[in-house]
C-alpha positions as CSV (number, residue, x, y, z in Angstrom):
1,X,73.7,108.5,22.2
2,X,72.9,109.3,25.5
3,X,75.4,107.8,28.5
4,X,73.3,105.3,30.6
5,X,73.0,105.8,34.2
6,X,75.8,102.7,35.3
7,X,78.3,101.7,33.1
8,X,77.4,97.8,31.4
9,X,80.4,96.4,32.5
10,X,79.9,97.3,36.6
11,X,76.2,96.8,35.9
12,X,76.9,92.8,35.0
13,X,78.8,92.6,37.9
14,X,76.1,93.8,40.2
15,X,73.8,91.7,38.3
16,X,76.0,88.7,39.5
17,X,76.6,89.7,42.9
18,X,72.9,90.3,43.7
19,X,72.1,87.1,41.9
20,X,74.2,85.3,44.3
21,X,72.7,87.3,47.2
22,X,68.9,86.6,46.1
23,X,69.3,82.2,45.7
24,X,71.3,82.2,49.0
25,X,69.1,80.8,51.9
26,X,68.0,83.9,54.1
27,X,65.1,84.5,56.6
28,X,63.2,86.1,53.9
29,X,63.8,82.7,51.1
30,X,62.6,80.8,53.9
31,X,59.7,82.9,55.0
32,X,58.9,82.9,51.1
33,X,59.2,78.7,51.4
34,X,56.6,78.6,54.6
35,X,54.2,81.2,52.9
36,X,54.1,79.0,50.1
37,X,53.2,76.1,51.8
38,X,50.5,77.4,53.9
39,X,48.7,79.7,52.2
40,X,49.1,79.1,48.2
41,X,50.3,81.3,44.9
42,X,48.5,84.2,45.3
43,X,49.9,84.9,49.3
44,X,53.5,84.5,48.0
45,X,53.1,87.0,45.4
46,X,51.9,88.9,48.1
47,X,54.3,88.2,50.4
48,X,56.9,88.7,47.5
49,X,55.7,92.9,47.0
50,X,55.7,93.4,50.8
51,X,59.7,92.2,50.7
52,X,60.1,94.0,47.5
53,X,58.4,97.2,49.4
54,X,60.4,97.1,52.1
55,X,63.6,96.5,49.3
56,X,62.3,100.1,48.2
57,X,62.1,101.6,51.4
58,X,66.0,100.6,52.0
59,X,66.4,101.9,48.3
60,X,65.0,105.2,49.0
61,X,66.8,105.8,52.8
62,X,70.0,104.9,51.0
63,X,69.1,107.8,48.3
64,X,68.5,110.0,51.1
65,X,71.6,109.2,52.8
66,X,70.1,107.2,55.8
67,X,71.9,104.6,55.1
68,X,75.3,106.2,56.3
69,X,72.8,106.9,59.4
70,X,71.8,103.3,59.8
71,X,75.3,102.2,60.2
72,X,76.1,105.0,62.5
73,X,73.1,104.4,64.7
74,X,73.3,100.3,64.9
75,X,71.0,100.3,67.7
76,X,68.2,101.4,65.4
77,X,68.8,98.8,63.2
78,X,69.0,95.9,66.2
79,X,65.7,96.8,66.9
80,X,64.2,96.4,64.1
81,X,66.0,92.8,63.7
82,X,65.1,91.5,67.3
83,X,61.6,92.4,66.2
84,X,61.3,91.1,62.9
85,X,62.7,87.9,64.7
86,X,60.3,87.6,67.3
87,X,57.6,88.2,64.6
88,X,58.8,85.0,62.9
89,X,58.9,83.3,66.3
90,X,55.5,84.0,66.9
91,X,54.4,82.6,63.5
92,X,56.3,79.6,64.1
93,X,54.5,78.6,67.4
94,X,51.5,79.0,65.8
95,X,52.7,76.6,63.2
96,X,53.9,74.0,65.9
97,X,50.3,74.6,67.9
98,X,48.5,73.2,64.6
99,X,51.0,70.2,64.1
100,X,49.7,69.5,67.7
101,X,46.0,70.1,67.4
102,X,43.2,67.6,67.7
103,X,40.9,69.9,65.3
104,X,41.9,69.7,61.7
105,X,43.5,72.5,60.5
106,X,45.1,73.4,56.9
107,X,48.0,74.8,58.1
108,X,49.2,77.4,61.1
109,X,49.2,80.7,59.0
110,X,45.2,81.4,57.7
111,X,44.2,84.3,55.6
112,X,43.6,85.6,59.7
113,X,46.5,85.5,60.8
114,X,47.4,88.9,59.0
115,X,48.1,90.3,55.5
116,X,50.9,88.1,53.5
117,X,52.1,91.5,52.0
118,X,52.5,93.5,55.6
119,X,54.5,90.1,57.0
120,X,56.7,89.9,53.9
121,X,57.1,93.5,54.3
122,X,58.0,93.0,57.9
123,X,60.7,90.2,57.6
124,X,62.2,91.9,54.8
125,X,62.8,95.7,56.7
126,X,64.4,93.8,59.6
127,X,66.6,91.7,57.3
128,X,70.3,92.1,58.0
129,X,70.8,91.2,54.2
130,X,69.5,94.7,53.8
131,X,72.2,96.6,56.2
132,X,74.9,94.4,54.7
133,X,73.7,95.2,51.1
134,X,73.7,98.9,51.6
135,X,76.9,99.3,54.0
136,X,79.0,97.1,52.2
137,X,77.9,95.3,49.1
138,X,75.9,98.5,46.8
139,X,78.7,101.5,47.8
140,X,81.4,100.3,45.5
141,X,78.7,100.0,43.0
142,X,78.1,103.7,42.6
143,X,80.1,106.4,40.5
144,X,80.2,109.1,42.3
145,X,81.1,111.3,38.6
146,X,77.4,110.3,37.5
147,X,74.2,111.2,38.9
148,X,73.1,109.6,41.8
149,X,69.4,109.1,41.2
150,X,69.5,107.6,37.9
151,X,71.9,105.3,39.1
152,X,69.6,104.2,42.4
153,X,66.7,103.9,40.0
154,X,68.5,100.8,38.1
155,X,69.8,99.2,40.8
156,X,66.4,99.2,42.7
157,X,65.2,97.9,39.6
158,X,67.8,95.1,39.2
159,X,67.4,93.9,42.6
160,X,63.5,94.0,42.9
161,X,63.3,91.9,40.0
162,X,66.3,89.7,40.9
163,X,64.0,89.1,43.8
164,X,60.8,88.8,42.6
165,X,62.4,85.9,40.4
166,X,63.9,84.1,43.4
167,X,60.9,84.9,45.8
168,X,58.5,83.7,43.9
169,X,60.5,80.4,42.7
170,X,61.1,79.8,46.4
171,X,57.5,80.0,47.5
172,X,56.0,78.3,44.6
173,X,58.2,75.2,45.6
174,X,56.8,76.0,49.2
175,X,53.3,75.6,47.1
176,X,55.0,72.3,45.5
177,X,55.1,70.5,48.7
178,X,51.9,71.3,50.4
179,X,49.8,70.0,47.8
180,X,51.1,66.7,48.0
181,X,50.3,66.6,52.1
182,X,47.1,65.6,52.2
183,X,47.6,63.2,55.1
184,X,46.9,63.9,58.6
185,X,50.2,62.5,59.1
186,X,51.5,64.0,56.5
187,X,49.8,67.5,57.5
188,X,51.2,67.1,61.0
189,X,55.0,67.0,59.5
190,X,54.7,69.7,57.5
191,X,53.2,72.0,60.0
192,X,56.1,71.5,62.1
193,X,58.5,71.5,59.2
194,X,57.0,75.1,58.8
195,X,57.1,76.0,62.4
196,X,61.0,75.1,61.8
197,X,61.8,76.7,59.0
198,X,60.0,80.3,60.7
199,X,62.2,79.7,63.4
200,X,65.3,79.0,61.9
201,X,64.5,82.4,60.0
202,X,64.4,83.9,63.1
203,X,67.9,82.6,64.2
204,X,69.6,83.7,60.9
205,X,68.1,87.3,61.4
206,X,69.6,87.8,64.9
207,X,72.9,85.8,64.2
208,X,73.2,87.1,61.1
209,X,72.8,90.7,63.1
C-alpha cells in the first residue's frame, strides 16, 4: 500500500483548522454576501473560482518558495492589500450612489461593472487571510521527510473545496435576501446594506494587514 502524501491524523487537523478559517467573516465572505445579493447564483459561482484562483496562485508561490519571499518583502504584500481595499471601496460607493438614485436601479454592481470572477479574484489575492495562512497557519502542516508537491497538491485541494463550500453558502444567502427586496424602500436599504458590507471588507483587509 502506497504511503499518502500527509499523514490522516495531521490531515484532520488541517481540515479543522481551515474549516474554522473558511466560516469566519472575512473581506472575501463578505464580498461573497454582496455578490450574491446583487447579481444572482451564477455571479457567485463566478466570483467563488476567481477567489479560488487567486487561492491557487498563493498555493503555487508557496510551492515555489515565494512565500518565505512575501514575508520577507512585506511592502509587496501592503500593496497589494491597500489596493484590493480601495477596489472594494470603489464598489461600495457605487452601491451607496444607487441607494441614492432617482432612476430605478437593481442594485449598484451590474453585469458592467466588471467580471464577478476577475473581482473575486482580486479581493482574494490581496487578502491578508492568505499571508497569514501561508506564514503561519500551512508551515507546521508540512513534513519536510515527504515530498513537497504531493503534499501542496492535497492541501490546495482541501482548502479550494473548504472554500467553494463556504463561498458559495455565503453568497447564496446574499441571493436569499435580495429576492425578497422588491420594494423601492426596501431596494434602497439593501443597496446601502451592500455599500456597507464592501466597505467594511475594505476595513478588515487593511486592519487585518
Amino acid at each position: 500500500m502506497s504511503q499518502l502524501p500527509v499523514e490522516p491524523a495531521r490531515f484532520l487537523v488541517f481540515l479543522t483548522v481551515m474549516a474554522s478559517l473558511a466560516s469566519a467573516p472575512g473581506p472575501a465572505n463578505l464580498f461573497s454576501i454582496a455578490n450574491g445579493m446583487h447579481r444572482g447564483p451564477r455571479a457567485v459561482l463566478e466570483g467563488v473560482v476567481g477567489m479560488n484562483a487567486a487561492s491557487l496562485v498563493w498555493f503555487v508561490a508557496a510551492a515555489l518558495g515565494l512565500g518565505a519571499l512575501m514575508t520577507a518583502a512585506p511592502q509587496v504584500f501592503r500593496l497589494l492589500t491597500y489596493a484590493g481595499a480601495l477596489y472594494l471601496v470603489w464598489l461600495g460607493g457605487k452601491s451607496f450612489l444607487a441607494a441614492f438614485s432617482t432612476a430605478h436601479s437593481g442594485g449598484a454592481l451590474s453585469p458592467r461593472d466588471g467580471s464577478p470572477l476577475l473581482q473575486g479574484f482580486s479581493v482574494q489575492i490581496a487578502n491578508p487571510k492568505a499571508l497569514l495562512f501561508f506564514s503561519a497557519v500551512l508551515p507546521p502542516f508540512i513534513d519536510l521527510h515527504r515530498p513537497i508537491v504531493p503534499q501542496m497538491v492535497m492541501f490546495a485541494a482541501a482548502t479550494m473545496g473548504l472554500d467553494l463550500i463556504t463561498m458559495t453558502t455565503y453568497g447564496l444567502g446574499g441571493v436569499a435576501l435580495a429576492n425578497r427586496m422588491t420594494a423601492p424602500g426596501f431596494r434602497r436599504g439593501f443597496n446601502i446594506c451592500v455599500g456597507l458590507i464592501l466597505m467594511l471588507a475594505a476595513i478588515l483587509i487593511v486592519t487585518r494587514h
